[in-house]
C-alpha positions in Angstrom: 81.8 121.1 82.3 80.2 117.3 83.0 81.0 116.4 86.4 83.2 113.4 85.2 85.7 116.0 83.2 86.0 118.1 86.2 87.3 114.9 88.2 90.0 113.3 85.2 91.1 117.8 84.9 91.7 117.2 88.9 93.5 114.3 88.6 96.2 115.8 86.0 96.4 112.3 84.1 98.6 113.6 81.1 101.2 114.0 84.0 100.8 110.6 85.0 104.0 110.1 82.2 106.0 111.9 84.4 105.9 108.6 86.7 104.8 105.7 84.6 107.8 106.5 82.0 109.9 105.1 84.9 108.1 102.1 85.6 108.2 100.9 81.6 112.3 101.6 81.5 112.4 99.1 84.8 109.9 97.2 83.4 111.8 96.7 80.3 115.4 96.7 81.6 114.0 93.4 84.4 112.5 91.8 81.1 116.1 92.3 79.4 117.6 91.0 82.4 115.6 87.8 83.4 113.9 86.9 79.7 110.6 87.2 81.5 107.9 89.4 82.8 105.1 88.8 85.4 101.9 91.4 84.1 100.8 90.6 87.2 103.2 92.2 89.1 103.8 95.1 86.6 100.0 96.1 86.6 100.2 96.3 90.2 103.0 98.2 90.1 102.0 100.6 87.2 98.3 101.1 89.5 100.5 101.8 92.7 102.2 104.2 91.0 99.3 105.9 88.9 97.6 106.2 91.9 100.3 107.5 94.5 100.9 110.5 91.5 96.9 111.2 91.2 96.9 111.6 95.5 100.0 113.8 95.2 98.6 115.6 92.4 95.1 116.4 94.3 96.7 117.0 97.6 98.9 120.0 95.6 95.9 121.3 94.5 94.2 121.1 98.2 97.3 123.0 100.2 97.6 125.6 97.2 94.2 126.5 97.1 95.1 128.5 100.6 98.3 129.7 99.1 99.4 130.6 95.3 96.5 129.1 93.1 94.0 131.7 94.2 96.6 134.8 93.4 98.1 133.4 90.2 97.3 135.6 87.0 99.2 133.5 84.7 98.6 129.6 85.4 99.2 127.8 82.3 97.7 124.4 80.9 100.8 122.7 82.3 101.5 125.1 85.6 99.4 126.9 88.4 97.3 123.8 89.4 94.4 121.7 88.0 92.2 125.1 88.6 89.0 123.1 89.8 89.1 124.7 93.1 89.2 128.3 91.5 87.0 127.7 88.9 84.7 126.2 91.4 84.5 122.6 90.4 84.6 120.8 93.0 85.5 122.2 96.7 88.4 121.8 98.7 87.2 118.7 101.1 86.3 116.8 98.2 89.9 117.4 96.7 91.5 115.8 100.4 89.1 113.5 100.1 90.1 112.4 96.7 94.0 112.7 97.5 94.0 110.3 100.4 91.6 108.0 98.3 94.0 107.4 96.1 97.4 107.5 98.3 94.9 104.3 99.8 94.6 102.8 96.8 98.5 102.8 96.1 99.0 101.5 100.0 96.6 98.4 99.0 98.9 97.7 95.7 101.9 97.9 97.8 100.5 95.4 100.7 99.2 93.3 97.6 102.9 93.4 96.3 104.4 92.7 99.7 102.1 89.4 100.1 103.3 88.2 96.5 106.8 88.3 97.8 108.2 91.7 97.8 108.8 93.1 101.4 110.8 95.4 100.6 108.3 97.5 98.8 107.2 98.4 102.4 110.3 100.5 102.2 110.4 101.6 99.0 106.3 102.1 99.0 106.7 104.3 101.5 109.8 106.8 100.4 107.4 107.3 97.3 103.8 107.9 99.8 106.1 110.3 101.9 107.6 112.0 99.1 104.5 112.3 97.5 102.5 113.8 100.7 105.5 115.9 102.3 106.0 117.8 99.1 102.5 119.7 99.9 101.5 118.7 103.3 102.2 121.3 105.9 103.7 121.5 108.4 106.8 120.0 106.3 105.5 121.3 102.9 108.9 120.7 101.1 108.0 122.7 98.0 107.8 126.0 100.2 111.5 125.1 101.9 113.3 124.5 98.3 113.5 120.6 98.4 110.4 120.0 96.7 113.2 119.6 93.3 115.0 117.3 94.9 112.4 115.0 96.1 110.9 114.6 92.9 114.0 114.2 91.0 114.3 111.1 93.2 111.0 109.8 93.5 109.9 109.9 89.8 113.3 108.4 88.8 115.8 106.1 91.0 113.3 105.2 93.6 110.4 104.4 91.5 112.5 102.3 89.1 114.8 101.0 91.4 111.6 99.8 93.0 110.1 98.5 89.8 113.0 96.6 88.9 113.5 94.7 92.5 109.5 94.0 92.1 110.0 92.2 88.3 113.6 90.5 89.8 113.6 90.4 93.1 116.7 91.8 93.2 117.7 95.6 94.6 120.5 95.9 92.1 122.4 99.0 91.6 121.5 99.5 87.5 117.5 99.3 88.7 118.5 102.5 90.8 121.1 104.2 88.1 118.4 103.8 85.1 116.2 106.5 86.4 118.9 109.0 86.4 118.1 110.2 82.8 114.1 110.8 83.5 114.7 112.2 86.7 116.4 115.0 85.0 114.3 115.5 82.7 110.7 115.3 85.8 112.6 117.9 87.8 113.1 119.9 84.5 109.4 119.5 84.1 108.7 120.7 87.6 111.7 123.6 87.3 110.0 125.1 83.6 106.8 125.0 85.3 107.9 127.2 88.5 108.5 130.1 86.1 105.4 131.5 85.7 104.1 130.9 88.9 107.3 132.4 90.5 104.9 135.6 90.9 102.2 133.8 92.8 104.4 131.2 94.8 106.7 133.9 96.4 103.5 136.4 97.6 102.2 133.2 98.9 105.3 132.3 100.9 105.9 129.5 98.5 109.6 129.5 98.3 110.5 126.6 95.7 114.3 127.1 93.8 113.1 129.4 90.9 111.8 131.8 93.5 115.1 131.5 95.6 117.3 131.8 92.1 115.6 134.4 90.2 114.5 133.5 86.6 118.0 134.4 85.0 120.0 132.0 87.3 116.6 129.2 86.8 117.1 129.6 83.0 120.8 128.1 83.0 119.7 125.4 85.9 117.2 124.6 83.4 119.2 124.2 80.5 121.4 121.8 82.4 118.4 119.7 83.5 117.4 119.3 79.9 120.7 118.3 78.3 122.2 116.0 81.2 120.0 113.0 80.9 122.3 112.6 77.1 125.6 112.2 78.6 123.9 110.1 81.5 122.9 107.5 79.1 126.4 106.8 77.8 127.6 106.8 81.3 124.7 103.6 81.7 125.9 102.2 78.9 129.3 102.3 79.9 129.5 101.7 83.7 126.5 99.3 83.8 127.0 97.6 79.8 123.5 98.3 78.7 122.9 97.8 75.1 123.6 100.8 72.7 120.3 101.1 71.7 120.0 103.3 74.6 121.5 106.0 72.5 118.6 105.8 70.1 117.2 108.1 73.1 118.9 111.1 71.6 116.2 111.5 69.2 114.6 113.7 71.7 117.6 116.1 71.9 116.2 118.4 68.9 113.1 118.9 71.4 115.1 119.7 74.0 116.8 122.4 72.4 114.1 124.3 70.9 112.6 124.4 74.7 115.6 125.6 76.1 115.9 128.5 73.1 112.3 129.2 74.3 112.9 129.6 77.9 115.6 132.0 77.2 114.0 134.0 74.7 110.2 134.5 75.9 109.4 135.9 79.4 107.5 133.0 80.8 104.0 135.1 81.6 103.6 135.3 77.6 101.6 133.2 76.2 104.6 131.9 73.8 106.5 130.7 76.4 103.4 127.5 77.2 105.8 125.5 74.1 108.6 125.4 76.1 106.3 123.6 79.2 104.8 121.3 76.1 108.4 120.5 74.5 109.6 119.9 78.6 106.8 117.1 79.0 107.7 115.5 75.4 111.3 115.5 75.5 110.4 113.4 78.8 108.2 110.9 77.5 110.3 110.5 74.5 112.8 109.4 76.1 111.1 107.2 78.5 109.8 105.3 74.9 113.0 105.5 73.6 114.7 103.7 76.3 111.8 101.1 76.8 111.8 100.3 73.2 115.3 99.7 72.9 115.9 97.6 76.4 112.6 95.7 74.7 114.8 95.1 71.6 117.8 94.4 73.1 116.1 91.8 75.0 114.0 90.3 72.0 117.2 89.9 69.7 120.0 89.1 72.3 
């Protein structure tokens, strides 16, 4: 493999969605809101956020190269790391190395945003670094103590739109914070369809994340929930917080959903049938990330 490929597979970038679908919702709903965007501010944000994901991503890869990556049998293009380390890619140090170069390079967007007049990104900037680090780092680790879900789920949806919004407006407003709701159902379902086939690996390795501590029967229905209730969440913001209706164009991605669901409960997750379900998870997402962007967009073009 050329060098280059061996860094953009450690980096994980088609997961990069999971966090920049977030960041074009806020985008989009602060456009609908104030009839104007700064693409200064939004590419700063969008680079924060890219690179605060890549560090996370590379540091998962770094702590579980001493834990479940080396003893999984059934990673998956979507689960059981980036496999550079196993494969022999690149080494462990240059991994670290990587991670914190990027976690800097999101710390110099957020001081950049904090001089143009955002302070309170130092807050905000630095739920998502913690969030981001803690969820591998040891001694913490919160993957292995069954809060990893939890962090993500708000990380890659409230906080990092809430942020995005206040950074666009100026404003911490409670619908920047309640418009994440639906993707971060749908991250953590990303994150919770992954844990099953490394639920093998992660518990001989001590790594003791929800699907391990459930069992894959319980997991199955917890995923089913995570993949239907970002629906019923958009009515609720349409309702509670008068956001166009468009938003309901968003259930376009329900059909997805449902096949991956009927997947997950049909195929044991260490056959090789049961990778659509992790590919349908990952679309269903972005989906409705572009389905929500794209109507906010309308809405605000043709109020």
């Amino acid at each position: 493999m050329i060098f280059w490929q061996v860094y953009l597979r450690a980096l994980r970038l088609p997961f990069l969605t999971g966090s920049l679908m977030p960041v074009a919702v806020a985008g989009a709903l602060a456009y609908r809101d104030m009839g104007k965007c700064s693409l200064t501010l939004l590419g700063l944000t969008f680079l924060g956020v890219a690179a605060l994901h890549s560090g996370a991503n590379l540091l998962n890869d770094y702590y579980d190269s001493f834990g479940s990556d080396p003893i999984n049998v059934h990673a998956t293009p979507y689960s059981g790391g980036s496999r550079v380390i196993q494969e022999g890619g690149l080494t462990p140090a240059t991994v670290r190395f990587l991670a914190f170069l990027f976690l800097g390079v999101g710390c110099v967007c957020g001081l950049a945003l904090i001089f143009l007049g955002r302070p309170w990104v130092a807050l905000l900037g630095t739920l998502g670094l913690l969030a981001g680090y803690l969820y591998s780092a040891q001694p913490v680790q919160l993957m292995s103590a069954g809060l990893g879900e939890g962090a993500i789920f708000l990380a890659f949806g409230p906080l990092v739109t809430w942020g995005t919004y206040y950074v666009q407006t100026g404003t911490l407003k409670p619908v920047g914070l309640a418009i994440g709701v639906p993707l971060a159902f749908l991250i953590t379902a990303i994150l919770w369809i992954n844990e099953f086939p490394d639920l093998k690996a992660d518990a001989e390795a001590g790594k003791r994340q929800l699907v391990v501590r459930l069992g894959i029967k319980k997991s199955r229905w917890v995923y089913a929930a995570l993949m239907l209730a970002p629906f019923p969440s958009l009515f609720f913001l349409m309702e509670a917080f008068r956001l166009p209706d468009l938003l309901a164009a968003a259930l376009v991605a329900l059909p997805l959903a449902v096949k991956a669901i009927r997947i997950a409960f049909r195929v044991p997750p260490t056959e090789p049938e049961f990778i659509p379900a992790q590919a349908r998870t990952i679309q269903t997402h972005l989906l409705v990330g572009l389905a929500m962007t794209l109507a906010l967009l309308y809405a605000a073009w043709w109020r």
